[in-house]
C-alpha positions as a Markdown table, in Angstrom:
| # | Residue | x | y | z |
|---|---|---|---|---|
| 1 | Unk | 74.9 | 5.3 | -33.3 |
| 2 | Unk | 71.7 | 5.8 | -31.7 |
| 3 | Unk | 70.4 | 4.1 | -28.6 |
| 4 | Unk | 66.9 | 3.5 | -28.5 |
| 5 | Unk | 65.1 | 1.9 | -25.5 |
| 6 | Unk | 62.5 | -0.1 | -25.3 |
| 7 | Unk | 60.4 | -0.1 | -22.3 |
| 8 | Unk | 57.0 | -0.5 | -20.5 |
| 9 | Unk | 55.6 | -2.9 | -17.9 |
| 10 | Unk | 54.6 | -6.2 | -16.9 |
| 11 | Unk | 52.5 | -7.7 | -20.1 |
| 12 | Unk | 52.5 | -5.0 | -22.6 |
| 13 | Unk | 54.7 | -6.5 | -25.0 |
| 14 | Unk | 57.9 | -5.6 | -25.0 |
| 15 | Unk | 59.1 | -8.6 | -25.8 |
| 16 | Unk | 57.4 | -8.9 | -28.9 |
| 17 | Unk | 58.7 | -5.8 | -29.8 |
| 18 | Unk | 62.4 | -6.6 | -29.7 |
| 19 | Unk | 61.9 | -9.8 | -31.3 |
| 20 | Unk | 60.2 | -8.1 | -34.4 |
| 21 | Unk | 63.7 | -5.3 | -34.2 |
| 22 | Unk | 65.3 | -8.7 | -34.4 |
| 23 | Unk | 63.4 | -10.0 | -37.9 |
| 24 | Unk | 63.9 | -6.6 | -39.1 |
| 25 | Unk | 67.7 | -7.3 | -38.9 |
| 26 | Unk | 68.5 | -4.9 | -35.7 |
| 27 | Unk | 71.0 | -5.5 | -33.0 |
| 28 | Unk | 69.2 | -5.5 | -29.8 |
| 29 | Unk | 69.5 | -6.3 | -26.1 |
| 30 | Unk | 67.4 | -7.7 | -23.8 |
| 31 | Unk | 68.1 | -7.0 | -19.9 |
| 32 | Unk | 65.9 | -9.9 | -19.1 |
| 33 | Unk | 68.2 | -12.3 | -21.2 |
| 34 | Unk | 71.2 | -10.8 | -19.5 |
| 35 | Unk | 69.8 | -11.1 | -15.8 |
| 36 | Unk | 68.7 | -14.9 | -16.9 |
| 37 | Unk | 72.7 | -15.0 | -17.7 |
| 38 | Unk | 73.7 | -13.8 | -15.2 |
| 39 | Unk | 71.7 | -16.6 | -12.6 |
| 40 | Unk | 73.9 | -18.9 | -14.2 |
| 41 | Unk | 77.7 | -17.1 | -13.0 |
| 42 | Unk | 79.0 | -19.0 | -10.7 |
| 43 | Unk | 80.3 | -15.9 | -8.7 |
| 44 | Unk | 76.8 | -14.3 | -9.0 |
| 45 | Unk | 74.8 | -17.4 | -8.1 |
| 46 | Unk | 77.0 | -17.5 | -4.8 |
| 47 | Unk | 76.7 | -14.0 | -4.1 |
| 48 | Unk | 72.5 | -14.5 | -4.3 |
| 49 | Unk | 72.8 | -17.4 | -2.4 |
| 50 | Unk | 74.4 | -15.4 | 0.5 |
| 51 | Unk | 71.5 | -13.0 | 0.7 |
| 52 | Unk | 68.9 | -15.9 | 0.0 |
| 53 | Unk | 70.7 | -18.9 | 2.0 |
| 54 | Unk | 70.8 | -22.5 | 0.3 |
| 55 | Unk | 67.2 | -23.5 | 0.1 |
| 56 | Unk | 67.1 | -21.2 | -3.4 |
| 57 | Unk | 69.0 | -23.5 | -5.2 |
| 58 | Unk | 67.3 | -26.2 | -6.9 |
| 59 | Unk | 68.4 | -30.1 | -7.3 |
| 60 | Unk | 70.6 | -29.0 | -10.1 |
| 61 | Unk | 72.1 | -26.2 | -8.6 |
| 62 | Unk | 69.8 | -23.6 | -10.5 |
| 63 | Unk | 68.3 | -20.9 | -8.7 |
| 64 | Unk | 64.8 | -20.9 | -7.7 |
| 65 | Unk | 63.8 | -17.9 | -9.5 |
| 66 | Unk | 60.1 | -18.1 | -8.2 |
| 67 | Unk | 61.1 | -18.7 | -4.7 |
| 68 | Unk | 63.1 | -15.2 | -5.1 |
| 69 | Unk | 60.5 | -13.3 | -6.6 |
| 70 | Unk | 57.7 | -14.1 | -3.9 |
| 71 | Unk | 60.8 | -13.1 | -1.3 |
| 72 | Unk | 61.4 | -10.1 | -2.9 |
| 73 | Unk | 57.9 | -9.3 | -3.2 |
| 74 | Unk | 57.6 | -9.7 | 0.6 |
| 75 | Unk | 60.7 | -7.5 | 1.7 |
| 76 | Unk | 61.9 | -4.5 | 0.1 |
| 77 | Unk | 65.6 | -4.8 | 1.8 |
| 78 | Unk | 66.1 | -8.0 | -0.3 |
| 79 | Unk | 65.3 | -6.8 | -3.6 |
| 80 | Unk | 67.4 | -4.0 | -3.1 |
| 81 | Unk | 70.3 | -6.2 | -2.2 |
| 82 | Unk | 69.4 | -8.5 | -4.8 |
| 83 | Unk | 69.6 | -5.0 | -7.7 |
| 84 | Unk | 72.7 | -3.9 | -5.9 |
| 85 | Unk | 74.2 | -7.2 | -7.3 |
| 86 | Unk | 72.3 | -7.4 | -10.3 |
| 87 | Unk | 71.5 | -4.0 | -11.9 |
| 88 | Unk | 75.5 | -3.1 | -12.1 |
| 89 | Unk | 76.1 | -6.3 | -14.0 |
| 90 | Unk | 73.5 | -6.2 | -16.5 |
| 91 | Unk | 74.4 | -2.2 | -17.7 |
| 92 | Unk | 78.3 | -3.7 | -17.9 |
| 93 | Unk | 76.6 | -5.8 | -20.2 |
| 94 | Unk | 74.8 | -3.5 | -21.7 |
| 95 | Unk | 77.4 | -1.1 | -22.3 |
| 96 | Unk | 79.8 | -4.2 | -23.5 |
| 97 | Unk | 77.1 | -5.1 | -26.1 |
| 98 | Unk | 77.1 | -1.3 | -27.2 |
| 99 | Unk | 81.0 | -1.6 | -27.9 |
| 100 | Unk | 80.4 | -4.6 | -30.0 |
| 101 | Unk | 77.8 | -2.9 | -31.9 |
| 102 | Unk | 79.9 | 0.2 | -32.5 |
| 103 | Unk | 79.3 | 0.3 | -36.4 |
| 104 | Unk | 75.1 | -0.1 | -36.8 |
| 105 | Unk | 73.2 | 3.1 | -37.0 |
| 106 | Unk | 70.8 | 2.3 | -34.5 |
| 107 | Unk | 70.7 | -0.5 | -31.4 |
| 108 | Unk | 67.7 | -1.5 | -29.1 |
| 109 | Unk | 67.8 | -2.6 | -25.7 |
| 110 | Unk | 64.4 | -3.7 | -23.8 |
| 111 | Unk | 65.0 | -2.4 | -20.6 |
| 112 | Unk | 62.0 | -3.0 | -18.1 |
| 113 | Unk | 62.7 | -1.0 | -15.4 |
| 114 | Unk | 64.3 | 1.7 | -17.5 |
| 115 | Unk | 62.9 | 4.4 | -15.7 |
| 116 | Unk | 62.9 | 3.0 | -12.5 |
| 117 | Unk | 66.7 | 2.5 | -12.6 |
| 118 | Unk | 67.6 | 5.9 | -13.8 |
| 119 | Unk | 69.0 | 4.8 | -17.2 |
| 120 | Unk | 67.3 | 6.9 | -19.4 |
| 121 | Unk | 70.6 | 9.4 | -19.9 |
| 122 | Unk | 72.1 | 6.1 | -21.9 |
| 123 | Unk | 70.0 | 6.3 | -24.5 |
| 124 | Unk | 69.0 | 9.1 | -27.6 |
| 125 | Unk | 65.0 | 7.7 | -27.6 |
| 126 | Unk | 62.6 | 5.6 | -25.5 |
| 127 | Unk | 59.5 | 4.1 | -26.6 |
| 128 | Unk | 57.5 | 2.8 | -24.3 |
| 129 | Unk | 55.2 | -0.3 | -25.3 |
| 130 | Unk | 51.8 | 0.0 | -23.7 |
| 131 | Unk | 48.5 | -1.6 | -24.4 |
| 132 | Unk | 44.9 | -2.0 | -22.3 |
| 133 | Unk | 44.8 | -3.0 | -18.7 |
| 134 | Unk | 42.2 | -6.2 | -20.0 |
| 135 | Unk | 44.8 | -7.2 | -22.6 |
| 136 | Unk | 47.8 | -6.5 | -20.2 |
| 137 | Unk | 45.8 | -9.3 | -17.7 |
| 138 | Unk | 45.6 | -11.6 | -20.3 |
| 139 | Unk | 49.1 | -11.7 | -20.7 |
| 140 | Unk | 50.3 | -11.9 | -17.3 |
| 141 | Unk | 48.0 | -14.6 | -16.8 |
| 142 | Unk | 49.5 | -16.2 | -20.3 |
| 143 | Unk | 53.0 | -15.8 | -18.3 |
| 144 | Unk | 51.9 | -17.9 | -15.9 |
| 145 | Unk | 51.9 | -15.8 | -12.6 |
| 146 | Unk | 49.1 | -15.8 | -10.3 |
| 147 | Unk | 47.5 | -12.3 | -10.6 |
| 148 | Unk | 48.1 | -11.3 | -7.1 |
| 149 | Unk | 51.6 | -12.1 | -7.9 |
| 150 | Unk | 51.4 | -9.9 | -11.3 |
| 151 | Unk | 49.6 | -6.6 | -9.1 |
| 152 | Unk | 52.7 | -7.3 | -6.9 |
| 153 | Unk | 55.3 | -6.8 | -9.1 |
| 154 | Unk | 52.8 | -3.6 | -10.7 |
| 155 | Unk | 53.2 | -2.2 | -7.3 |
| 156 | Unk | 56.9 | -1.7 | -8.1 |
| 157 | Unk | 56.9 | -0.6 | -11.7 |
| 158 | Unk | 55.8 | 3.0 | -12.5 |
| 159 | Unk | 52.1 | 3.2 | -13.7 |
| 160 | Unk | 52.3 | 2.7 | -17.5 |
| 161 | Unk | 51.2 | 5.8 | -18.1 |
| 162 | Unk | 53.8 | 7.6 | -16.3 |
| 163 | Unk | 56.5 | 6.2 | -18.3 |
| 164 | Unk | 53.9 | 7.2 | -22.1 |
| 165 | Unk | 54.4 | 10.9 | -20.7 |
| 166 | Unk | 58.3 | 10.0 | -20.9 |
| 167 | Unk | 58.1 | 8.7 | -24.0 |
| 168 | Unk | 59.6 | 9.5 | -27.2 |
| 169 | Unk | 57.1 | 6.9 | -28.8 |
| 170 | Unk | 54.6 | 4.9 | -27.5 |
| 171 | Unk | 53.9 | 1.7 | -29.3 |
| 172 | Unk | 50.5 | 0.1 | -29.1 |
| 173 | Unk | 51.0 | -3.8 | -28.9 |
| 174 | Unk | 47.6 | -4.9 | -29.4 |
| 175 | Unk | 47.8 | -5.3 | -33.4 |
| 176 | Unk | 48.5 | -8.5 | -34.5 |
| 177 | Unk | 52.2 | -9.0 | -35.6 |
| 178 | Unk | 51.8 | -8.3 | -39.0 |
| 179 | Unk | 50.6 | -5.0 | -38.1 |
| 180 | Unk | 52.6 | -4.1 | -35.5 |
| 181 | Unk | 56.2 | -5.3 | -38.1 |
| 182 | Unk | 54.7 | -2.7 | -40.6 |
| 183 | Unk | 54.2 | 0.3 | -38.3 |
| 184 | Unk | 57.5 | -0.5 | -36.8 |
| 185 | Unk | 59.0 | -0.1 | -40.1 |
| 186 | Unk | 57.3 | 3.2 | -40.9 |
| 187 | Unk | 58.9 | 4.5 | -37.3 |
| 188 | Unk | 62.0 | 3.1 | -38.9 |
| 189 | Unk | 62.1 | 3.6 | -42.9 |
| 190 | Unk | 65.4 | 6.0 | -42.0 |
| 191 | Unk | 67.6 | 3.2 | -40.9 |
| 192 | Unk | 65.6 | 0.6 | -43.6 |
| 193 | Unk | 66.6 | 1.9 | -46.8 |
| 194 | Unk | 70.0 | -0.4 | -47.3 |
């Protein structure tokens, strides 16, 4: 089987990327999904509760995922506590969601901070999805987050084009979808032909 990852930063389209692998019929992951999971465990939830105190939870009982970004944003200690609980759990899933998959040629796995977390060993291939600073603005913006709040996170990604000179393959996500589905195929024809 081989592990591919797929990678970039903040905006480039990584997302759109995996869900195209997904109409194409691949397996894939998403460590995104799985940390969005994982803010629903009980046991987790009170574990990020101790580190963030009471006022994180909202009226439901759901975490305020915006009130932890702007705190980790603010204070390195607490995003490191915060990935000491998180980051563990998310490559068990991972590495669960490879032993289910066992039997398909290839598997993807959008992994943001896939270079930042030292994962690259679990994996045969990265690509890294990049795109134009002007488009990659666009799309934070289109996510919502103020842009000071966007540069912040930046600040704790490595610069895109670090991670192309890491790269296996570096996918340009400003095509339209179309576009983008038949180039992915071309990189892909080997495990399309069933």
């Amino acid at each position: 089987m081989k592990k591919i990852a797929i990678t970039g930063n903040l905006g480039t389209g990584k997302t759109t990327i995996l869900k195209i692998l997904q109409d194409l019929g691949f397996s894939t992951f998403s460590c995104d999904e799985a940390v969005k999971e994982l803010y629903e465990d009980l046991d987790v939830k009170e574990e990020i509760v101790k580190i963030f105190g009471k006022e994180i939870l909202e009226t439901e009982g759901g975490i305020n995922k915006k009130m932890i970004l702007e705190k980790i944003l603010k204070d390195q200690e607490l995003k490191k506590r915060l990935e000491n609980i998180l980051h563990p759990l998310v490559k068990e899933k991972f590495l669960e969601f490879i032993k289910e998959n066992k039997k398909e040629k290839v598997i993807f796995a959008e992994v943001p901070l896939l270079f930042e977390v030292g994962w690259e060993s679990l994996f045969d291939e990265i690509w890294v999805v990049s795109c134009s600073e002007k488009t990659q603005k666009e799309r934070i913006a289109k996510k919502g987050l103020e842009e000071n709040i966007g540069s912040e996170i930046l600040k704790f990604q490595l610069p895109l084009r670090e991670k192309e000179k890491r790269a296996h393959k570096i996918v340009f996500s400003e095509k339209d979808i179309k576009e983008l589905k038949e180039e992915i195929k071309e990189m892909l024809k080997e495990y399309l032909k069933d």
